[in-house]
BAROZA-564501 format. One record per residue (C-alpha): z, x, y; residue in one letter; residue number from 0. Coordinates in Angstrom, 3 decimals, decimal comma, padded with zeros to 6 digits. Layout:
N
+----------+----------+----------+--------+-----+
|        Z |        X |        Y | residu | num |
+----------+----------+----------+--------+-----+
|        Z |        X |        Y |      a | NUM |
...
+----------+----------+----------+--------+-----+
***
This chain:
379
+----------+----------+----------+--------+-----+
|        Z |        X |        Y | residu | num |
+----------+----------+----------+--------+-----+
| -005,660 | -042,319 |  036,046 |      x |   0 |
| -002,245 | -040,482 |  035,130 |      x |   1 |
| -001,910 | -036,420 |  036,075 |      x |   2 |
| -002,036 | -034,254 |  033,592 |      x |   3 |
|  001,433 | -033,177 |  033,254 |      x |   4 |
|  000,580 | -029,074 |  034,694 |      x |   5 |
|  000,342 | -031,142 |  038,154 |      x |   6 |
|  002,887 | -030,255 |  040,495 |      x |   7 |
|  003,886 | -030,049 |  043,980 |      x |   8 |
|  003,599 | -025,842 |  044,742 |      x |   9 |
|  007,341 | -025,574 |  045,336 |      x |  10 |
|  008,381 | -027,677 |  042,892 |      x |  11 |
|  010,230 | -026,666 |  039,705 |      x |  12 |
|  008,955 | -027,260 |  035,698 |      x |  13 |
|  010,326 | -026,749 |  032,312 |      x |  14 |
|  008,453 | -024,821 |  029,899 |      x |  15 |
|  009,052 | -023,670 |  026,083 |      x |  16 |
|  007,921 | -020,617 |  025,002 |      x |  17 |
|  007,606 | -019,368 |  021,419 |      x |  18 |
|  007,244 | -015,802 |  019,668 |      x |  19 |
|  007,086 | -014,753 |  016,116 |      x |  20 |
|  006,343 | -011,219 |  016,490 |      x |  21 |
|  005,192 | -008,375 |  014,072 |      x |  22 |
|  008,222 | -008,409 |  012,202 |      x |  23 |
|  007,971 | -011,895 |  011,207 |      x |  24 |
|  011,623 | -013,122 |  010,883 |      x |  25 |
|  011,589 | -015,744 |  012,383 |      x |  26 |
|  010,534 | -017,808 |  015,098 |      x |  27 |
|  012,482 | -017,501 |  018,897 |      x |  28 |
|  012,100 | -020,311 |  021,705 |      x |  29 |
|  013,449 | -020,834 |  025,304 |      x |  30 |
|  013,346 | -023,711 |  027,478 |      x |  31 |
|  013,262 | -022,772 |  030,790 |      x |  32 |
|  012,732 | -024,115 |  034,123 |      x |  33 |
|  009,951 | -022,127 |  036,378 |      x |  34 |
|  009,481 | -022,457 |  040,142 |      x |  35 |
|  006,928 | -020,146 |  042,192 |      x |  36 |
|  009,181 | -017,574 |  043,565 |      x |  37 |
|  012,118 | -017,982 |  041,912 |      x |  38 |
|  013,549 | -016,194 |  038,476 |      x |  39 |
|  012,854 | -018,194 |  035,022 |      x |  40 |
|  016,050 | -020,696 |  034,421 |      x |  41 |
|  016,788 | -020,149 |  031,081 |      x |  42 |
|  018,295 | -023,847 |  029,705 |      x |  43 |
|  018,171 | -023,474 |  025,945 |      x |  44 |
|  017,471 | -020,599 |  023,312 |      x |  45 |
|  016,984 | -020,645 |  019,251 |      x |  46 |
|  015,902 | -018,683 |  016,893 |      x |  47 |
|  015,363 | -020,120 |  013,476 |      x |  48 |
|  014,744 | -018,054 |  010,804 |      x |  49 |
|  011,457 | -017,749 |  009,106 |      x |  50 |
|  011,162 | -019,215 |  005,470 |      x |  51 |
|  010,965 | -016,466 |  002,557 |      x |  52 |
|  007,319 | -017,742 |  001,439 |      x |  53 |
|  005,810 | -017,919 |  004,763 |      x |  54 |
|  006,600 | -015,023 |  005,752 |      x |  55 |
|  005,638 | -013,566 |  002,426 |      x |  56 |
|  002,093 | -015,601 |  002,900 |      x |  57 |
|  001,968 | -014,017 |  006,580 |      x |  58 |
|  002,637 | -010,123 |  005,093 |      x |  59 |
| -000,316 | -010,989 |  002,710 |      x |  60 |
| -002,806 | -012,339 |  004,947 |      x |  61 |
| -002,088 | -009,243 |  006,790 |      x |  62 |
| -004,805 | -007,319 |  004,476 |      x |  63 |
| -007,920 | -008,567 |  002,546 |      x |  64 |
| -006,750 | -010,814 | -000,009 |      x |  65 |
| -008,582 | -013,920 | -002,074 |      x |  66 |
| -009,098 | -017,716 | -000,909 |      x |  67 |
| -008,166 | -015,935 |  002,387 |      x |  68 |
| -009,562 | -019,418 |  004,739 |      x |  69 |
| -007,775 | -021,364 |  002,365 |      x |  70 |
| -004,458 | -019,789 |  002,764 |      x |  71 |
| -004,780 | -019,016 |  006,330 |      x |  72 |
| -004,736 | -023,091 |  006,974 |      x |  73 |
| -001,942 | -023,435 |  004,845 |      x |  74 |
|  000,234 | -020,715 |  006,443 |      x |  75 |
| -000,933 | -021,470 |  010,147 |      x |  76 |
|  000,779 | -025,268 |  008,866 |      x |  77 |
|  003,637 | -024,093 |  008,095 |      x |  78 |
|  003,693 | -021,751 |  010,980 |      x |  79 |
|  003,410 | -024,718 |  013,107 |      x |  80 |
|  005,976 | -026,898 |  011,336 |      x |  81 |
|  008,543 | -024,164 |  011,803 |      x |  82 |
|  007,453 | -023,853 |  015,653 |      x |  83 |
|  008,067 | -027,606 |  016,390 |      x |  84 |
|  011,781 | -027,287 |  014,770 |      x |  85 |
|  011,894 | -025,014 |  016,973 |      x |  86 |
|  011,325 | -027,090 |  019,906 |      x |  87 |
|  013,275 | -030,101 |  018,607 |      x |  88 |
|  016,075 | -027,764 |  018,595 |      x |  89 |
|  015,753 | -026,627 |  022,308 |      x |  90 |
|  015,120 | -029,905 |  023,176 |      x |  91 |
|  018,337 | -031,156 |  021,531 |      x |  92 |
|  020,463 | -028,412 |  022,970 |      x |  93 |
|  018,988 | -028,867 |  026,588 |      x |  94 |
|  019,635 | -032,764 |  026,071 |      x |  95 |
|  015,533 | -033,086 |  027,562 |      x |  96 |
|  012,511 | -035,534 |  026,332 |      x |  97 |
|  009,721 | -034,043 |  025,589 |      x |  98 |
|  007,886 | -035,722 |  027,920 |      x |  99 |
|  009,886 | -034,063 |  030,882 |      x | 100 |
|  008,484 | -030,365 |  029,626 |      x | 101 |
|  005,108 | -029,131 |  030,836 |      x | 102 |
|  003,826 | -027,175 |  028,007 |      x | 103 |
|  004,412 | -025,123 |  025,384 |      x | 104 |
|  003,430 | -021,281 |  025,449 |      x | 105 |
|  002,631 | -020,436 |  021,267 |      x | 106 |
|  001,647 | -017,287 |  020,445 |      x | 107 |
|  001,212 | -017,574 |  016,708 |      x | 108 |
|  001,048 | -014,738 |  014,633 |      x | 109 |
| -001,004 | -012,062 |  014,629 |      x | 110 |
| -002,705 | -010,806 |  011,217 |      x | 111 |
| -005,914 | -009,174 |  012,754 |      x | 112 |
| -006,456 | -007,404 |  015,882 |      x | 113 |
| -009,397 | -005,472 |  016,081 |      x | 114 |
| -010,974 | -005,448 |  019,876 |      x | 115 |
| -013,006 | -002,281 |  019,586 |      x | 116 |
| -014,750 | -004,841 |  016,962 |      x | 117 |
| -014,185 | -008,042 |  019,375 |      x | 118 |
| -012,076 | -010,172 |  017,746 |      x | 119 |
| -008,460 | -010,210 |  017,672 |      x | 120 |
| -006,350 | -013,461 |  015,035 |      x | 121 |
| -003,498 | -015,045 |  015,300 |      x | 122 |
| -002,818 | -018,142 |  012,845 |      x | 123 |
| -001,592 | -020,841 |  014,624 |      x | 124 |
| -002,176 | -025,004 |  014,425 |      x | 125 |
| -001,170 | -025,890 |  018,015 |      x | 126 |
| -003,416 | -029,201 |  017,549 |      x | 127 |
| -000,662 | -029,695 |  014,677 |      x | 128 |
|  002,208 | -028,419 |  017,144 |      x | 129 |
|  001,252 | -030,750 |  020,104 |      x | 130 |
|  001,179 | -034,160 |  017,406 |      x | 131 |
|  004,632 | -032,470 |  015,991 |      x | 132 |
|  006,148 | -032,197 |  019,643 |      x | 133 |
|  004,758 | -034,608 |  021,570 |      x | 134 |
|  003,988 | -031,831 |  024,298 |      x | 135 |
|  000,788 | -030,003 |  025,384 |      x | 136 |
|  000,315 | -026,832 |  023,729 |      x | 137 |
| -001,103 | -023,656 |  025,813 |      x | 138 |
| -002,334 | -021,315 |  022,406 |      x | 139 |
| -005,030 | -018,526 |  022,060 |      x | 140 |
| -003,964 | -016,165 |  024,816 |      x | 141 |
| -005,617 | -013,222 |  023,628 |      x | 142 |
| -009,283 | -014,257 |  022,887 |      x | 143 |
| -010,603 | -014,231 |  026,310 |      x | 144 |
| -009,825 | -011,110 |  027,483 |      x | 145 |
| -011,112 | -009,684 |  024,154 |      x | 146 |
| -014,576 | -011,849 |  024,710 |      x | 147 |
| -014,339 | -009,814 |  028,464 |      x | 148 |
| -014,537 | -006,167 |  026,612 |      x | 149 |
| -010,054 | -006,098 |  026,631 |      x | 150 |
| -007,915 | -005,458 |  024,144 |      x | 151 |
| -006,436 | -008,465 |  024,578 |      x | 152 |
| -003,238 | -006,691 |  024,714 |      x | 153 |
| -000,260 | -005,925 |  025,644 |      x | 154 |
|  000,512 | -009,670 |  027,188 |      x | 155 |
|  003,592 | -009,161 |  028,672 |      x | 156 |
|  003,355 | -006,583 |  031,582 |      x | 157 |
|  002,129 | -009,239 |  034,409 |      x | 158 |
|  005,162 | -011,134 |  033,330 |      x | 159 |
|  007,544 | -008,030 |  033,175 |      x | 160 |
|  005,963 | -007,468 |  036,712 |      x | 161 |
|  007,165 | -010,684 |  037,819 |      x | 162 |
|  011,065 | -010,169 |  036,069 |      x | 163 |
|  011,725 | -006,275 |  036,863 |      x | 164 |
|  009,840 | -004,933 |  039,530 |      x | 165 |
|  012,371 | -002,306 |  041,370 |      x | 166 |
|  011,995 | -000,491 |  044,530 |      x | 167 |
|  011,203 |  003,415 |  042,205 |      x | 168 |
|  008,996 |  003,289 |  039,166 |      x | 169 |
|  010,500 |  001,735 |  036,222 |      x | 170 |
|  009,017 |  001,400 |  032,216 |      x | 171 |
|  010,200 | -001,864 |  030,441 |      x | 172 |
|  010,077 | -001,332 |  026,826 |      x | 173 |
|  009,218 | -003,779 |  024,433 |      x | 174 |
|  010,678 | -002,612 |  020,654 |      x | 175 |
|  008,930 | -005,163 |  018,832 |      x | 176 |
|  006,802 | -004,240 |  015,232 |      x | 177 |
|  004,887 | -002,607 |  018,095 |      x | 178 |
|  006,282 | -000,636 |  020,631 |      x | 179 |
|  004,454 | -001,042 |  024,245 |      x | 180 |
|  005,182 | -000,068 |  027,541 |      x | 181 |
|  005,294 | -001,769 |  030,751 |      x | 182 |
|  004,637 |  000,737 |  033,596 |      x | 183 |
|  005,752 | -000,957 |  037,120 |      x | 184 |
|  005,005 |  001,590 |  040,367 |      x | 185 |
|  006,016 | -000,151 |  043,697 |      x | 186 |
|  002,906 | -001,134 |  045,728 |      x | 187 |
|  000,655 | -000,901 |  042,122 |      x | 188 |
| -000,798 | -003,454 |  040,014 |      x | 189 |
|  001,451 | -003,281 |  036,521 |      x | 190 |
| -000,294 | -000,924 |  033,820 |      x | 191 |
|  000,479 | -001,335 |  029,978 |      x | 192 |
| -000,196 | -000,432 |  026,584 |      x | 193 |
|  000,651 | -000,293 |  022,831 |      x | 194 |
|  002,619 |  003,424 |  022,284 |      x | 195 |
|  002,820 |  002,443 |  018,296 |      x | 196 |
|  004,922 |  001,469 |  015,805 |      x | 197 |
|  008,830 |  000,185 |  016,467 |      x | 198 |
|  010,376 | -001,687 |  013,736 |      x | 199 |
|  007,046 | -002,416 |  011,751 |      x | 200 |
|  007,721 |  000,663 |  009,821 |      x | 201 |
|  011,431 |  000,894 |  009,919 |      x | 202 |
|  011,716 | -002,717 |  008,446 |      x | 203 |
|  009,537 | -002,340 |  005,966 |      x | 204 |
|  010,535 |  001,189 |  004,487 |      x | 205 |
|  014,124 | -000,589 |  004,968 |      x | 206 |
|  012,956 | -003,796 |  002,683 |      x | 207 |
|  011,727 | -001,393 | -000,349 |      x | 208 |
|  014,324 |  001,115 | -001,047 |      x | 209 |
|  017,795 | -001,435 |  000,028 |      x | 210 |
|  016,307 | -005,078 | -000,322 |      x | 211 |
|  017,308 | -005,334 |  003,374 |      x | 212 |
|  014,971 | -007,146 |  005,447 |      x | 213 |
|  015,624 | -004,533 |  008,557 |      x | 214 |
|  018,280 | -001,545 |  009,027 |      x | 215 |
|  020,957 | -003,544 |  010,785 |      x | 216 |
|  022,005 | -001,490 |  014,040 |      x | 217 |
|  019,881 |  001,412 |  012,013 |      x | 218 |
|  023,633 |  002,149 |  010,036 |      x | 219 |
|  021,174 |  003,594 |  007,177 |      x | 220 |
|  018,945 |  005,561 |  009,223 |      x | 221 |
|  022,454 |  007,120 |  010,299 |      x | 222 |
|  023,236 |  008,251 |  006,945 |      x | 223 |
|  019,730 |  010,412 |  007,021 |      x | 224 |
|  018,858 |  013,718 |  008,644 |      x | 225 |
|  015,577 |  013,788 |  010,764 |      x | 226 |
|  013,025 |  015,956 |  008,786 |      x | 227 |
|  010,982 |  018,190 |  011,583 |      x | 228 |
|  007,870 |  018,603 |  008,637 |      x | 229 |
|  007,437 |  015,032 |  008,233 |      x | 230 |
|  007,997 |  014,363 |  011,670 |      x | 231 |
|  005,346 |  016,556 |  012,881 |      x | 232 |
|  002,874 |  014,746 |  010,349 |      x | 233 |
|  003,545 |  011,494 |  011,666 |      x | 234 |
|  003,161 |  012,726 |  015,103 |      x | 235 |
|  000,020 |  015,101 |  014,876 |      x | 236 |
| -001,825 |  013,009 |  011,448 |      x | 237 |
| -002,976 |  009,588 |  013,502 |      x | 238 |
| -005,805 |  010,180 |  016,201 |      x | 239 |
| -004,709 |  006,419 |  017,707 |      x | 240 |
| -001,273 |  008,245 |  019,122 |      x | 241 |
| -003,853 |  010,167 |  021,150 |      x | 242 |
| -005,533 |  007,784 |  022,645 |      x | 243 |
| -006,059 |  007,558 |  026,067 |      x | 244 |
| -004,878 |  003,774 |  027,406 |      x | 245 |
| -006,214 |  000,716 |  027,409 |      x | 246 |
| -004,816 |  000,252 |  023,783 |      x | 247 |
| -003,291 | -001,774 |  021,466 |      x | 248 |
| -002,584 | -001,502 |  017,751 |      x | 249 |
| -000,990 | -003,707 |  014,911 |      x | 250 |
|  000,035 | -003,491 |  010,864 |      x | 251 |
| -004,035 | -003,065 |  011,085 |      x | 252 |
| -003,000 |  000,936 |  011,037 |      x | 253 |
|  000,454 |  000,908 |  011,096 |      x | 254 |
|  001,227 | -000,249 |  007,960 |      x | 255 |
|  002,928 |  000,584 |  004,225 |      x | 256 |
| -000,495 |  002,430 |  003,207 |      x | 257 |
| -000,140 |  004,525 |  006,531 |      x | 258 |
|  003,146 |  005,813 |  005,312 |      x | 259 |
|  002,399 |  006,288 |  001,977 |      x | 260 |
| -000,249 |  008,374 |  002,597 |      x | 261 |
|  001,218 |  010,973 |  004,897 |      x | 262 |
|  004,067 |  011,104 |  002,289 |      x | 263 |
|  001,969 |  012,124 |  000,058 |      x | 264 |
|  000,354 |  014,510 |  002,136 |      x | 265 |
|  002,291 |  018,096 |  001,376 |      x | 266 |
|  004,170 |  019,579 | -001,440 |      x | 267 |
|  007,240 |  017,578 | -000,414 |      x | 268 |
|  005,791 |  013,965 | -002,606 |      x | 269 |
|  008,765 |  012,690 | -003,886 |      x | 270 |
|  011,687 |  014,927 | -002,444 |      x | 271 |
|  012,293 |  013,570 |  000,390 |      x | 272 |
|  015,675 |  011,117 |  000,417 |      x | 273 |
|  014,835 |  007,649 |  001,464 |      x | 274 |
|  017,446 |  007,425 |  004,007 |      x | 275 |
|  016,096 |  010,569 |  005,461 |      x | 276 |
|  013,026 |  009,359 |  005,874 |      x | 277 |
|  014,242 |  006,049 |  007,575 |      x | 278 |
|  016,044 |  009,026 |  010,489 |      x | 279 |
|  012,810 |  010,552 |  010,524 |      x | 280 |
|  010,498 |  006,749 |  011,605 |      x | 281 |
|  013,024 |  006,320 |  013,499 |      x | 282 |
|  013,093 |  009,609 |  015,808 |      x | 283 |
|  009,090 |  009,155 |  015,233 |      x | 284 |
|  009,441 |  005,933 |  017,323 |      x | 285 |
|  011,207 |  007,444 |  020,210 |      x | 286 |
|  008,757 |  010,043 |  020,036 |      x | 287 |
|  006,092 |  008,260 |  020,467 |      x | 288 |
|  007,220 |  006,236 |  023,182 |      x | 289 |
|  008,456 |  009,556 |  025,172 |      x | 290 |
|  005,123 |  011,580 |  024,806 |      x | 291 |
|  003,129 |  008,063 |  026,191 |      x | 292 |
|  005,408 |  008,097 |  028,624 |      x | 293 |
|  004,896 |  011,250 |  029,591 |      x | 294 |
|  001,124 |  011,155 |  029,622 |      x | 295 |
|  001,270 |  008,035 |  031,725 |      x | 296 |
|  004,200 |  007,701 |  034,457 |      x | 297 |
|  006,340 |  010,859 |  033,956 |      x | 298 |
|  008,022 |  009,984 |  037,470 |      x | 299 |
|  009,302 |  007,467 |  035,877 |      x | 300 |
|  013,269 |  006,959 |  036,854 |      x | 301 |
|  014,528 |  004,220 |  034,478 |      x | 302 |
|  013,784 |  002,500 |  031,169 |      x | 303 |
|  014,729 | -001,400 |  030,794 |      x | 304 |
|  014,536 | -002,178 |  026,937 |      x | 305 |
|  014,144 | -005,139 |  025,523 |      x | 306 |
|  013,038 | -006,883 |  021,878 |      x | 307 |
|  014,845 | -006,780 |  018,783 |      x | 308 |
|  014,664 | -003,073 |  018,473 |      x | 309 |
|  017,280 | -003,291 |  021,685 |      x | 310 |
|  019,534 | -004,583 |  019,210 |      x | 311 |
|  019,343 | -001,259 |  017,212 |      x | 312 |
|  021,863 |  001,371 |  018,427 |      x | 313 |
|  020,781 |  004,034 |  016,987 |      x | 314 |
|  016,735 |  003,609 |  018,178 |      x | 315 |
|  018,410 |  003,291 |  021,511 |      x | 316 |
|  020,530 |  006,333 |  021,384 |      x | 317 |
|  017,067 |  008,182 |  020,044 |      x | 318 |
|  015,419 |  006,592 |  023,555 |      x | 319 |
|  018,210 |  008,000 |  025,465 |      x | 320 |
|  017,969 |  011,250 |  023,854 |      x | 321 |
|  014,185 |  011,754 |  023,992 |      x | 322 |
|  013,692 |  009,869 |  027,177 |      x | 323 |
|  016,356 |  012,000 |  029,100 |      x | 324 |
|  016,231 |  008,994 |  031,650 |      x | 325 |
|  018,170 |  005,770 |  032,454 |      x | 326 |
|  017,701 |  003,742 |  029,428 |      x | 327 |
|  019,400 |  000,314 |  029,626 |      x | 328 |
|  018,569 | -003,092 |  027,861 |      x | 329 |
|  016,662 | -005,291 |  029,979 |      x | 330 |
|  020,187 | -007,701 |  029,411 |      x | 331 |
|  021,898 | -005,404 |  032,774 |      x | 332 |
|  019,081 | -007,092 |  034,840 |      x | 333 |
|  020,723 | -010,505 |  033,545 |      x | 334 |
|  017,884 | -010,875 |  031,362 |      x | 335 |
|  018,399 | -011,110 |  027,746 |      x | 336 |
|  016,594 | -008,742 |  025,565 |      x | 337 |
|  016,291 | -011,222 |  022,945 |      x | 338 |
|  014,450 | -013,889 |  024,881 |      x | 339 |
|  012,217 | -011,777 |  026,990 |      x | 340 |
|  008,739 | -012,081 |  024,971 |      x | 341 |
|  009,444 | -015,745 |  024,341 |      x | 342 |
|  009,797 | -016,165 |  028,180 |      x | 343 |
|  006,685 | -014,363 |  028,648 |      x | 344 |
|  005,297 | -017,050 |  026,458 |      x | 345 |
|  006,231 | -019,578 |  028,705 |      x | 346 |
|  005,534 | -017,934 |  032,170 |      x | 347 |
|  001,735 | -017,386 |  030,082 |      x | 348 |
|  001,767 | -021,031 |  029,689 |      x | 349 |
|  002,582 | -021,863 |  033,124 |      x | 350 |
| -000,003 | -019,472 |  034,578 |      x | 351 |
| -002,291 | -021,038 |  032,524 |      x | 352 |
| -001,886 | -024,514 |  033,942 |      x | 353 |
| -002,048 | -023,053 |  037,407 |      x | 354 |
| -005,442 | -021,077 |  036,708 |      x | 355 |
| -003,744 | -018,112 |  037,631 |      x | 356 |
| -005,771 | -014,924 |  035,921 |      x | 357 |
| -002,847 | -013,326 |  033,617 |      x | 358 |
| -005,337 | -010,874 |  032,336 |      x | 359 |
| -004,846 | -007,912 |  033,692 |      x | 360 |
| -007,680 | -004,910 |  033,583 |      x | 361 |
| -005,402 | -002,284 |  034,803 |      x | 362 |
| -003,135 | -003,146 |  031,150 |      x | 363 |
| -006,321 | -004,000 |  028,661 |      x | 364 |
| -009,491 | -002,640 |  030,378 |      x | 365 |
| -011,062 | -006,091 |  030,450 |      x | 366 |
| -014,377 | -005,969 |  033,036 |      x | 367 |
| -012,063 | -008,336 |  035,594 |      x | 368 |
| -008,881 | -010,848 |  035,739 |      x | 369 |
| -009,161 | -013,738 |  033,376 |      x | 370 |
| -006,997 | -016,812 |  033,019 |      x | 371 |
| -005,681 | -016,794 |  029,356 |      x | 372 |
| -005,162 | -019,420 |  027,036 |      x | 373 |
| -006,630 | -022,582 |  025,453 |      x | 374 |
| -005,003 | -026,331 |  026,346 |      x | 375 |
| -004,258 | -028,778 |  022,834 |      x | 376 |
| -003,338 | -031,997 |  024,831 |      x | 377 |
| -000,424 | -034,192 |  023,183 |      x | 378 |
+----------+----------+----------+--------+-----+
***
């Protein structure tokens, strides 16, 4: 009988793919990279492809209640998975490697519910469709279990930002996706984690109405605004989640178009605010939030490694810098790309999975004990 392909000698190497479409839905990023116990990731290939205009507009939909919602879930989750397996072809192609010679795939898929204080959490995904597309086993559904153990299923990244960044002081990594969360790493501790709130969910999307932009590229329009203390202070003291203690973990289930509208709306100011203005404000809001969680969590915290696609923003990192009043660097000066590190995760997820290794992590969601994440879709 053959071995399933997750068998391995324990010192011996293995190449993995890991894929991420995150909140802001652009597109889909994948590395190939070769994992060994011990020993940092090896990254061999990267791509990003770009997400097409009606998925993604199907994705933003199924976001909130909508009609024939099953129906169009399928549909999406297909083309969701058609777009992942280009993906892979494409790493494949640039790495010049089979697919039989990789040992899974790591897919997220993409969130459009996430409600564990309710005990379910949704990401569409077909990874039976992505393992016949690929040829490869598929490691999917890595939230579920630690929701089904009283977690939040979330954040998923801090054991693997553990694993990448640990340093010999304590150290936040900073992931500036849609969501913002924070990766807390004390020497001698297990890693803690959580959601802070929104990063570029809001910025994108007040960025898509008023320019037709899909995001503020390196948050140029944001710089033509001034930061507006009233508005700020509504978006800061109006949402009981930013209180929270931790475990938590949010989504566009609160953070979302609504959300905004509504505290515009809240004051005698409806309607006079400038656009641009309000794009300085969300962003200052985002550095903010991260700061005061910060704060409230780890304030001997000495440095702050950055990465996700908000790294790529200069102006949300010179807010960081400014609010942080700390080291703030992109995760890139620890010679790992900012770009790539969630779809690494992905992969070092995937690999723990085929080892049994529990990558639920109560410390981080508040799940009642360690859990091995992650469901297997043989090729």
């Amino acid at each position: 009988m053959p071995e399933p392909r997750g068998s391995h000698s324990p010192t011996s190497s293995r190449l993995f793919v890991g894929l991420m479409s995150g909140t802001s839905m652009d597109g889909a990023d994948g590395v190939l990279v070769e994992l060994a116990s011990g020993q940092r990731p090896n990254v061999l290939a990267t791509a990003s492809l770009p997400m097409p205009d009606t998925l993604r507009g199907e994705l933003f939909a199924l976001n909130q209640c909508g009609d024939n919602e099953l129906h169009r879930a399928a549909l999406a989750s297909q083309g969701l998975a058609k777009l992942y397996a280009d993906t892979v072809h494409t790493l494949l192609a640039q790495a010049q490697q089979p697919s039989t010679a990789i040992a899974a795939i790591g897919a997220h898929g993409q969130t459009v519910r996430h409600r564990p204080e309710l005990g379910y959490t949704s990401q569409l995904n077909a990874p039976a469709l992505l393992a016949e597309l690929t040829g490869i086993d598929v490691v999917a559904d890595f939230r579920s279990r630690d929701v089904a153990a009283g977690g939040q299923g979330a954040p998923l990244v801090p054991p693997f930002h553990a694993a990448m960044f640990t340093s010999p002081h304590p150290r936040a990594v900073l992931n500036l996706g849609g969501i913002a969360n924070l990766t807390l790493l004390t020497p001698g501790e297990p890693p803690r984690g959580f959601d802070t709130g929104p990063a570029n969910v809001l910025l994108d999307m007040w960025c898509q109405r008023h320019t037709g932009q899909p995001y503020d590229a390196d948050g140029r329009w944001a710089a033509t605004g001034q930061v507006q203390p009233a508005l700020l202070e509504v978006l800061l003291s109006g949402e009981p989640w930013l209180a929270l203690s931790p475990p938590k973990s949010t989504g566009r289930d609160l953070f979302n178009a609504a959300w905004l509208d509504q505290r515009l709306h809240s004051d005698d100011s409806d309607g006079q605010i400038a656009p641009q203005d309000v794009q300085a404000t969300l962003q200052r809001f985002t550095a903010r939030t991260v700061v005061d969680a910060l704060e409230a969590s780890a304030p001997a915290t000495h440095d702050v490694l950055v990465c996700g696609g908000g790294a790529r923003n200069p102006g949300l990192m010179r807010e960081l810098a400014i609010c942080l009043q700390r080291p703030v660097q992109t995760t890139d000066s620890v010679g790992v790309p900012a770009q790539w590190v969630e779809a690494m995760a992905f992969a070092w997820l995937a690999q723990a999975f085929l080892d049994r290794i529990p990558a639920g992590v109560p410390d981080v969601t508040g799940a009642r004990g360690p859990r091995v994440l992650g469901a297997l879709y043989p090729a």
